[in-house]
PyMOL CGO cylinders between C-alpha atoms (Angstrom):
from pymol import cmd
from pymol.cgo import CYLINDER

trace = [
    CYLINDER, -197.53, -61.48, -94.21, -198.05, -62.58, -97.61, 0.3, 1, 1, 1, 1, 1, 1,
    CYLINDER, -198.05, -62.58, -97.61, -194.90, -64.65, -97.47, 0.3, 1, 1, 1, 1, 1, 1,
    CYLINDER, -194.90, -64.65, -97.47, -196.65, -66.78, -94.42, 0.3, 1, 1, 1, 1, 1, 1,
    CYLINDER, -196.65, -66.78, -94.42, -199.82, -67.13, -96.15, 0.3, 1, 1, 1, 1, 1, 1,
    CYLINDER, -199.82, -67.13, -96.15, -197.76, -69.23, -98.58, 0.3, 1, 1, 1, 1, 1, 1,
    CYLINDER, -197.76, -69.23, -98.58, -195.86, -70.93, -96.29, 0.3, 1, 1, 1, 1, 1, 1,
    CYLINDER, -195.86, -70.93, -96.29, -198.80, -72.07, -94.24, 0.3, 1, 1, 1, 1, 1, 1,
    CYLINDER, -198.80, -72.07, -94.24, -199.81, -73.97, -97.61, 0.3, 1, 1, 1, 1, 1, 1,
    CYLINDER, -199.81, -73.97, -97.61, -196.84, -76.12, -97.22, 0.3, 1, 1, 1, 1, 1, 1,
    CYLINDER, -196.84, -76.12, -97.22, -196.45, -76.92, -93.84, 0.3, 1, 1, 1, 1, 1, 1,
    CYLINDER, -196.45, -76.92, -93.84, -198.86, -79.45, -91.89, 0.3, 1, 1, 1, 1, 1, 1,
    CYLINDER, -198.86, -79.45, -91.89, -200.30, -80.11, -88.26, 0.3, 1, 1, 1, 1, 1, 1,
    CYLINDER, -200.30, -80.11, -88.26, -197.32, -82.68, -86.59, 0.3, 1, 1, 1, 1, 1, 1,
    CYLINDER, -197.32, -82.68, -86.59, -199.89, -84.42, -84.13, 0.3, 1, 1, 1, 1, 1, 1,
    CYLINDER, -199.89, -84.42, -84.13, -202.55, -85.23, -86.91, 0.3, 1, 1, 1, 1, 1, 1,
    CYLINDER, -202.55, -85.23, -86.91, -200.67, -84.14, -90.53, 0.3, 1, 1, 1, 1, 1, 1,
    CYLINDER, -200.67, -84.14, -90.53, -204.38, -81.93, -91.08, 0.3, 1, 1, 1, 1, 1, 1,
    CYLINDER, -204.38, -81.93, -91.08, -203.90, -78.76, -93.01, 0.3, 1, 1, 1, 1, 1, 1,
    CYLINDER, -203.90, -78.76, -93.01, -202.91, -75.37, -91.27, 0.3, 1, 1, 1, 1, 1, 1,
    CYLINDER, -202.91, -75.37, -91.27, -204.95, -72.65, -91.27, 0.3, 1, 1, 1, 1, 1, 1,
    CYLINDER, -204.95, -72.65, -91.27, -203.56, -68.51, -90.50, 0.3, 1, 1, 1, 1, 1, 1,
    CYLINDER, -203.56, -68.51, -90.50, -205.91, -66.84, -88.09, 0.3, 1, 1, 1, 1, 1, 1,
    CYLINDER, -205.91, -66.84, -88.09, -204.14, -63.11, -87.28, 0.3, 1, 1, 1, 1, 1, 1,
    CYLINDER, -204.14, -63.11, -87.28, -200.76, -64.30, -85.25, 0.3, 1, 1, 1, 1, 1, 1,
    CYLINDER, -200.76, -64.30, -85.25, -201.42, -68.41, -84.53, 0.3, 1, 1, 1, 1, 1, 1,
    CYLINDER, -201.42, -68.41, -84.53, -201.95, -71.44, -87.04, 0.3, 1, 1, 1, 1, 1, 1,
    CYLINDER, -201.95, -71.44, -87.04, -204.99, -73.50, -86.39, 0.3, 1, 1, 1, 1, 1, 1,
    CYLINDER, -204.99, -73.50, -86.39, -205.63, -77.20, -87.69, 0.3, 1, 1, 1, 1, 1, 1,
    CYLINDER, -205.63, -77.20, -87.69, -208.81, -77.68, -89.58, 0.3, 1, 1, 1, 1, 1, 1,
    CYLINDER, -208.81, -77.68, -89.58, -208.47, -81.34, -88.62, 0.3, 1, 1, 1, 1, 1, 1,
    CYLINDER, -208.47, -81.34, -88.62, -207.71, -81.44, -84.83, 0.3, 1, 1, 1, 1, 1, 1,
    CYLINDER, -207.71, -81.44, -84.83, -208.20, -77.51, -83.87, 0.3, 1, 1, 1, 1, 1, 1,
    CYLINDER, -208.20, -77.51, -83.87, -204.51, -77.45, -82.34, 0.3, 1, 1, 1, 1, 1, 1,
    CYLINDER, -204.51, -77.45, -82.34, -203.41, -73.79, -81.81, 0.3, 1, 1, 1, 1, 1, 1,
    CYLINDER, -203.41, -73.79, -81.81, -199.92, -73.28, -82.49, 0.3, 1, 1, 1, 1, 1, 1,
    CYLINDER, -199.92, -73.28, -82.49, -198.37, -69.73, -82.49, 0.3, 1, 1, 1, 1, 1, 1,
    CYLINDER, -198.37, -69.73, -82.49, -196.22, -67.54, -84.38, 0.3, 1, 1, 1, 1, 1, 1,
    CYLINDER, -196.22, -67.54, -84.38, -193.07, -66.17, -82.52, 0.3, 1, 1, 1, 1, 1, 1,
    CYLINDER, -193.07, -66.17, -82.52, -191.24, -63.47, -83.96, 0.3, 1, 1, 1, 1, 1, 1,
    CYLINDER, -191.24, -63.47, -83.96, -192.15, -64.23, -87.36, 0.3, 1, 1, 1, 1, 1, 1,
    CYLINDER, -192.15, -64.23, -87.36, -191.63, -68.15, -86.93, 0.3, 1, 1, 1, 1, 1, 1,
    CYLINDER, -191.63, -68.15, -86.93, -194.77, -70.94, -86.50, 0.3, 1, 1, 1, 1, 1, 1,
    CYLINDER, -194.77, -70.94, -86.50, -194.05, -72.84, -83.44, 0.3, 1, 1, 1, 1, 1, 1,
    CYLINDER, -194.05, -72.84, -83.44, -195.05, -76.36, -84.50, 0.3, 1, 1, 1, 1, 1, 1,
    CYLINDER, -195.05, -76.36, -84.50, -194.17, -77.95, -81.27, 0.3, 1, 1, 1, 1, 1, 1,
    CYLINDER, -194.17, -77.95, -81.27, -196.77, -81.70, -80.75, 0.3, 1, 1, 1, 1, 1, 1,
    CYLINDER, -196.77, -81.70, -80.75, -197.43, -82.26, -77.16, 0.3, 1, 1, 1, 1, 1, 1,
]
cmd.load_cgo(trace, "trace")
């Protein structure tokens, strides 16, 4: 999923704006440690 990899460089945690982080099938925020998944090949960046 090299094409993710690069993606997750642009895109940013919505509740905090930290940086994204891919760990196997879910993004993680370095800043605020919000788990958001990946759904058929699509990061769920839903805030609460």
């Amino acid at each position: 999923m090299k094409w993710l990899e690069e993606l997750t460089e642009l895109l940013e945690c919505p509740i905090c704006k930290g940086d994204l982080e891919l760990l196997g099938n879910k993004l993680c925020c370095k800043k605020c440690k919000k788990v958001y998944l990946i759904k058929d090949k699509i990061p769920v960046l839903l805030g609460e």
